[in-house]
C-alpha positions as CSV (number, residue, x, y, z in Angstrom):
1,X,-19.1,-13.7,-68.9
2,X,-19.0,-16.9,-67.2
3,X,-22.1,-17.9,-64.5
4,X,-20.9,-18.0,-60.8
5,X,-21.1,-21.7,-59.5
6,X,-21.2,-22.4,-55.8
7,X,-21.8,-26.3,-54.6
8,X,-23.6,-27.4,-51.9
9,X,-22.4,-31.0,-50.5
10,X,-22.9,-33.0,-47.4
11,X,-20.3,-35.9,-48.1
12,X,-17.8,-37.4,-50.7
13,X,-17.8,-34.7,-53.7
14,X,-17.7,-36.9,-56.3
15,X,-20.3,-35.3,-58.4
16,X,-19.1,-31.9,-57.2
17,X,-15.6,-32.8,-58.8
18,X,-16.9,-34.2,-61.9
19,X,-18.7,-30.0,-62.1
20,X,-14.9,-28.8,-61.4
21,X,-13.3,-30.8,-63.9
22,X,-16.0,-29.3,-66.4
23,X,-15.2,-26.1,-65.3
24,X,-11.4,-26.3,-65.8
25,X,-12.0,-26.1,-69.2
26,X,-12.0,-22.5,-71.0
27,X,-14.7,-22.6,-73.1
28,X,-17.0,-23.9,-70.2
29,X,-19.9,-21.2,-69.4
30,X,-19.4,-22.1,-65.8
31,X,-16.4,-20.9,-62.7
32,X,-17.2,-22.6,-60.0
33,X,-16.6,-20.0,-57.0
34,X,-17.4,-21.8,-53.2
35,X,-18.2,-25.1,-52.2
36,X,-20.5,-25.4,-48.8
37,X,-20.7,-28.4,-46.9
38,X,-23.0,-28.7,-43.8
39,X,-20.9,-31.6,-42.5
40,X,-17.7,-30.8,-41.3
41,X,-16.3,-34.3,-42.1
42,X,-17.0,-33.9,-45.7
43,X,-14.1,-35.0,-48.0
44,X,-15.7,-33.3,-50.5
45,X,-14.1,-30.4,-48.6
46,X,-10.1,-32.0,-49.2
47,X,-10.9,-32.3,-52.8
48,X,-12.2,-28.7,-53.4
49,X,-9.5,-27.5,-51.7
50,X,-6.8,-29.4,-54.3
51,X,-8.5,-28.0,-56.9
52,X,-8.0,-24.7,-55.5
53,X,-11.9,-23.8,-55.0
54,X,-12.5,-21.7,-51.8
55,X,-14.3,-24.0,-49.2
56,X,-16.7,-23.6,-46.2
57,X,-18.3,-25.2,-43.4
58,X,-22.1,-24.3,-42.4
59,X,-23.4,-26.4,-39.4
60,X,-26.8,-26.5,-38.6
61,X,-25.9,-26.7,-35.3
62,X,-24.8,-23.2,-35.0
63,X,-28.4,-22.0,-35.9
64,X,-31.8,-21.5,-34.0
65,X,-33.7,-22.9,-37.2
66,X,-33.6,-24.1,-40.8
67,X,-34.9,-20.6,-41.3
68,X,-31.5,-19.1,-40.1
69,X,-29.5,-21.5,-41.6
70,X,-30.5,-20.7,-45.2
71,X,-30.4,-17.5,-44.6
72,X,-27.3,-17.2,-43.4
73,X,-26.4,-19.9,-46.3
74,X,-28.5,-17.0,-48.7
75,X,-26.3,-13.9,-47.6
76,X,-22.8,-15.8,-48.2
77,X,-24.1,-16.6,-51.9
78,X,-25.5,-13.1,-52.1
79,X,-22.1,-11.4,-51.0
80,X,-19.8,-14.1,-54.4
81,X,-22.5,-12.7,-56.5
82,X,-23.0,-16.4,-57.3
83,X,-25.6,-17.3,-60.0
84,X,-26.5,-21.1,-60.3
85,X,-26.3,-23.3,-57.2
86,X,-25.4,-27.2,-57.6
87,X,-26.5,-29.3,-55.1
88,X,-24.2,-32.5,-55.5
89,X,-25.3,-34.9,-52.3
90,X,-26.5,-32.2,-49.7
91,X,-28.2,-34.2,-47.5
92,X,-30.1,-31.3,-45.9
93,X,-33.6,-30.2,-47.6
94,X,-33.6,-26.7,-47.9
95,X,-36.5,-24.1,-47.0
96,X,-39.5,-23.3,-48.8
97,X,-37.8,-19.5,-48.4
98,X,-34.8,-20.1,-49.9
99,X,-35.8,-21.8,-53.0
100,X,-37.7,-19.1,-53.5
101,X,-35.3,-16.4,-52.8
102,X,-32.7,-18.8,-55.4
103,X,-36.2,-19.6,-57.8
104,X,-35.2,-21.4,-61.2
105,X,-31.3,-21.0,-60.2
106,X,-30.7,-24.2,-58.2
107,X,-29.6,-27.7,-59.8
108,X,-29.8,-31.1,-58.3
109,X,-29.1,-34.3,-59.2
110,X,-30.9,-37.5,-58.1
111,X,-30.1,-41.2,-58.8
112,X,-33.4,-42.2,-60.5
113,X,-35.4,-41.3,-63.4
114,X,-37.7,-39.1,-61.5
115,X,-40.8,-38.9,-61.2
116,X,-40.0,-42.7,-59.3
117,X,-38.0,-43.4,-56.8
118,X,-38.1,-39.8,-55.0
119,X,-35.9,-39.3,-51.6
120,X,-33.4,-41.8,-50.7
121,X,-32.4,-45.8,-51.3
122,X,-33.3,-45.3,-54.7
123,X,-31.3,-48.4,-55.9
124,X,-32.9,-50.6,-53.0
125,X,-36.3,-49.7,-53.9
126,X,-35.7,-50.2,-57.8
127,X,-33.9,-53.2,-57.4
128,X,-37.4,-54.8,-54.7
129,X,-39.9,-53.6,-57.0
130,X,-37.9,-55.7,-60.2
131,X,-37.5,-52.9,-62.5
132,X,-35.7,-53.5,-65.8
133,X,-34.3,-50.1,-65.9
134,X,-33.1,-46.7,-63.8
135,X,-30.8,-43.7,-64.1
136,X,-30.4,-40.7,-62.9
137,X,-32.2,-37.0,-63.6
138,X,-31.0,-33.3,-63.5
139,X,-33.5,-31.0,-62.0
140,X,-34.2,-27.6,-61.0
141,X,-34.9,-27.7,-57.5
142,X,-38.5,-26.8,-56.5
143,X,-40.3,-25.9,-52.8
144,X,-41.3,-29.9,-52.9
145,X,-38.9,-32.7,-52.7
146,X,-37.1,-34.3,-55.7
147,X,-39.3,-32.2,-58.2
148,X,-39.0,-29.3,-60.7
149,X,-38.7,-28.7,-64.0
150,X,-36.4,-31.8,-65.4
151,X,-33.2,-30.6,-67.4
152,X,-31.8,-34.1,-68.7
153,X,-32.2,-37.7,-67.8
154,X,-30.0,-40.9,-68.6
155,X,-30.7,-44.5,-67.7
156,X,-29.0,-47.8,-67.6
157,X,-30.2,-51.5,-67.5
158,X,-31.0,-53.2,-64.4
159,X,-28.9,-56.7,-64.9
160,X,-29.9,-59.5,-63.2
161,X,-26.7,-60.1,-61.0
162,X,-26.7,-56.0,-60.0
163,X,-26.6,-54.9,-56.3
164,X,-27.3,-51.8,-54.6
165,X,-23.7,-51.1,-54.6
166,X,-23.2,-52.3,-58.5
167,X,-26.3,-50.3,-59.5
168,X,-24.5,-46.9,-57.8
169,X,-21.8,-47.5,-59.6
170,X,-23.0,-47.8,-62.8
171,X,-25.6,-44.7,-61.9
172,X,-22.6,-42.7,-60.8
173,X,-21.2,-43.0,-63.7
174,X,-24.4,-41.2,-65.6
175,X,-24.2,-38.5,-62.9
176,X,-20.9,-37.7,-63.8
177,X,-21.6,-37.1,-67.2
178,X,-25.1,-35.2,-67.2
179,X,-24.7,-32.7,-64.5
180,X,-21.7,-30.9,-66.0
181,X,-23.8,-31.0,-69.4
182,X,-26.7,-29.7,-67.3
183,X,-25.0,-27.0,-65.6
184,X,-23.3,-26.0,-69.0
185,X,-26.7,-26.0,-71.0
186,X,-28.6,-23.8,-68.1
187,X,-25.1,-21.3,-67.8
188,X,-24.8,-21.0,-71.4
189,X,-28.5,-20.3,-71.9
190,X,-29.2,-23.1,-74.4
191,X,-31.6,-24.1,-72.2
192,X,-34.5,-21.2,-70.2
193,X,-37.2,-22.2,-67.5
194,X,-40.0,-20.8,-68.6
195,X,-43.9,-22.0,-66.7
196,X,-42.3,-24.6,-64.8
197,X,-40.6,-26.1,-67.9
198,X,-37.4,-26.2,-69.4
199,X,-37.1,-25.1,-72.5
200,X,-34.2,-25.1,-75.6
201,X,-33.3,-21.2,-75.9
């Protein structure tokens, strides 16, 4: 039986459709179900939909708290009997509550080789402080910012003529490759969190 994705995003969906493609394939341990974006100008959103994946809109604006939010967020999970959640660029931190509610069963992906360069301008900061390499890292999410339980990491050399914009690139590039392999490892059960650690099954 195949785990039931959903995808949280906030902008573009590049990393979200890089999980669909994955997915499209039979022998993939993953169906993606819903993508939810808590910006209604996602395009993200346009590129679910071509893909045929059931979209929805969740604006913080509509809610008294962040405490409402994910729990209204929670409840339309709940109701797709969804197991694993990506979170592919959602720009919104979500509550101590609902992490723990979703404990061990929420994936993000962040463009540094974490523990450094937590939160955002990841390439900025690695490119000021002169460092000679960074990547990218697959995580379970955790109640605390940009840490977890690691599930795989890639890097990439820092060349001396790379930007900010050349370093996304060739970060994005990483992304796109280890978060299907991440999601497929954790829905297939090759890989089990077990004390705060992942583990090979």
């Amino acid at each position: 039986m195949k785990k039931r994705v959903a995808i949280l995003i906030s902008g573009r969906g590049s990393n979200m459709e890089a999980l669909i493609k994955a997915a499209q394939n039979d022998d993939y341990p993953a169906k993606i179900v819903l993508v939810i974006s808590n910006k209604d100008s996602a395009t993200g959103l346009e590129i679910a939909e071509k893909y045929g994946i059931n979209t929805k809109i969740v604006l913080r604006k509509n809610f008294t708290s962040d405490l409402d939010f994910d729990d209204h967020l929670s409840n339309i999970l709940s109701q797709l009997q969804v197991d694993i959640i990506c979170t592919a660029g959602y720009m919104k931190i979500l509550t101590k509550k609902f992490v723990g509610e979703w404990m061990n069963k929420i994936i993000n992906i962040h463009p540094s080789l974490l523990p450094s360069y937590k939160g955002l301008n990841t390439h900025r900061r690695a490119l000021q402080d002169g460092a000679s390499i960074t990547g990218c890292t697959t995580h379970i999410v955790s109640a605390e910012l940009d840490s977890g339980p690691i599930i795989m990491q890639e890097s990439v050399l820092i060349e001396k003529d790379d930007d900010e914009d050349t370093l996304a690139e060739k970060v994005l590039k990483l992304e796109h490759r280890i978060f299907p392999e991440s999601l497929q490892k954790i829905a297939s059960g090759k890989l089990i969190i077990k004390d705060n650690i992942v583990l090979e099954n």
